[in-house]
LUMBAKOL-590421 format. One record per residue (C-alpha): y, x, z; residue in three letters; residue number from 1. Coordinates in steps of 0.25 Angstrom, whole numbers, plus 5000, padded with zeros to 4 digits. Example, Ala and Ser with C-alpha at 12.3 -4.5 7.8 and 13.67 -1.06 7.14 Angstrom:
(rec (4982, 5049, 5031), ala, 1)
(rec (4996, 5055, 5029), ser, 2)
***
This chain:
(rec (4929, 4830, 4997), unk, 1)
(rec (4922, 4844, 4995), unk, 2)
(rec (4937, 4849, 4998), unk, 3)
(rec (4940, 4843, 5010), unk, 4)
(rec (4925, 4845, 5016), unk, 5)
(rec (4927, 4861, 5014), unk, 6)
(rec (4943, 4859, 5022), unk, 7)
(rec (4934, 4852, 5033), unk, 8)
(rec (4924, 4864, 5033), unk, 9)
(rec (4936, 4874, 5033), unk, 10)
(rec (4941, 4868, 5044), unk, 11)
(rec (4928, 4870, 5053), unk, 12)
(rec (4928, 4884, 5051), unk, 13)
(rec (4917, 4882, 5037), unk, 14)
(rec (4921, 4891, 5023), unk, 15)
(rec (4915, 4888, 5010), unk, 16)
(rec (4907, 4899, 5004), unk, 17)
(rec (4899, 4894, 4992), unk, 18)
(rec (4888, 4883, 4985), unk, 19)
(rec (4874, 4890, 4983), unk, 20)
(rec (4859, 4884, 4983), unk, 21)
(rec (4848, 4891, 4987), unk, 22)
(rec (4841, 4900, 4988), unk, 23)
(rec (4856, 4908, 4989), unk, 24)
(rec (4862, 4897, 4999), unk, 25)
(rec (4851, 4899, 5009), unk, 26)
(rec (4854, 4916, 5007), unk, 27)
(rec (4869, 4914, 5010), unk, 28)
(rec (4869, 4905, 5022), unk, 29)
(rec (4857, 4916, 5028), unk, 30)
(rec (4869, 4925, 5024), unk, 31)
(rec (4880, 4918, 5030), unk, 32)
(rec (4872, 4915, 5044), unk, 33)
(rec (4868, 4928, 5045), unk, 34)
(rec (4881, 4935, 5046), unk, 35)
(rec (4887, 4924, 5054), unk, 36)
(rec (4892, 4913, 5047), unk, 37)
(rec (4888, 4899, 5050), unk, 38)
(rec (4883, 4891, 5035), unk, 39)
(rec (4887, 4879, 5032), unk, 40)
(rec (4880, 4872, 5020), unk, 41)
(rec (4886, 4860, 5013), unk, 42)
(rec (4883, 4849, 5000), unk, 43)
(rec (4887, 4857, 4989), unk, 44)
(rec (4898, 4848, 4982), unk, 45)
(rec (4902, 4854, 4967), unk, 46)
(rec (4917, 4850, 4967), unk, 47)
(rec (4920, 4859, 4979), unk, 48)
(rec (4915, 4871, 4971), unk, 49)
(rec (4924, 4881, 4963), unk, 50)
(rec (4920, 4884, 4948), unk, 51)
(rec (4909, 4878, 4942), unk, 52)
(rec (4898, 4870, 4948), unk, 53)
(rec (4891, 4865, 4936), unk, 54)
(rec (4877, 4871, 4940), unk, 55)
(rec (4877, 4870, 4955), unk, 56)
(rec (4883, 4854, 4953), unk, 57)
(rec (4872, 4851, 4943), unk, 58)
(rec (4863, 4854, 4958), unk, 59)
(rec (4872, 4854, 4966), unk, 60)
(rec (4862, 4847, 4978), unk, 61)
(rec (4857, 4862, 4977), unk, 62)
(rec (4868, 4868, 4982), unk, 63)
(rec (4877, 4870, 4998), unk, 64)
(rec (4890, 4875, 5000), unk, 65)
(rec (4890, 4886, 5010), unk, 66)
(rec (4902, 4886, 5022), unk, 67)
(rec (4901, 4897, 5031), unk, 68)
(rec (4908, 4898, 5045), unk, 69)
(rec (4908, 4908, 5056), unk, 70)
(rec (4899, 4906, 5067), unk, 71)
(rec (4906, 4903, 5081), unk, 72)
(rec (4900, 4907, 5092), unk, 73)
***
């Protein structure tokens, strides 16, 4: 399901950059709005992660994946 939900997002313009938790996820969406991009932030879902996710799985409630797009004005 993980899989399918990121093809949707591809589809609506939406690319996958990473799964942080703060105080860094609220740094890199400032980052990502402010040179232009438009931030998505979704449930962080452990099986759609590459390499290992023992830590962030143990809280992953903690955690949002970041999508970026470009804004169209």
């Amino acid at each position: 399901m993980a899989g399918q939900r990121d093809e949707i997002l591809a589809l609506e313009g939406w690319e996958r950059q990473n799964s942080l938790d703060e105080p860094r996820l609220s740094d890199v969406v400032s980052m990502y709005e402010e040179i232009g991009f438009e931030v998505r932030l979704e449930s962080f879902d452990p099986e759609n992660e590459p390499g290992c996710t023992a830590c962030m799985t143990a809280s992953a409630e903690r955690y949002k994946t970041i999508y970026t797009r470009r804004k169209t004005d």
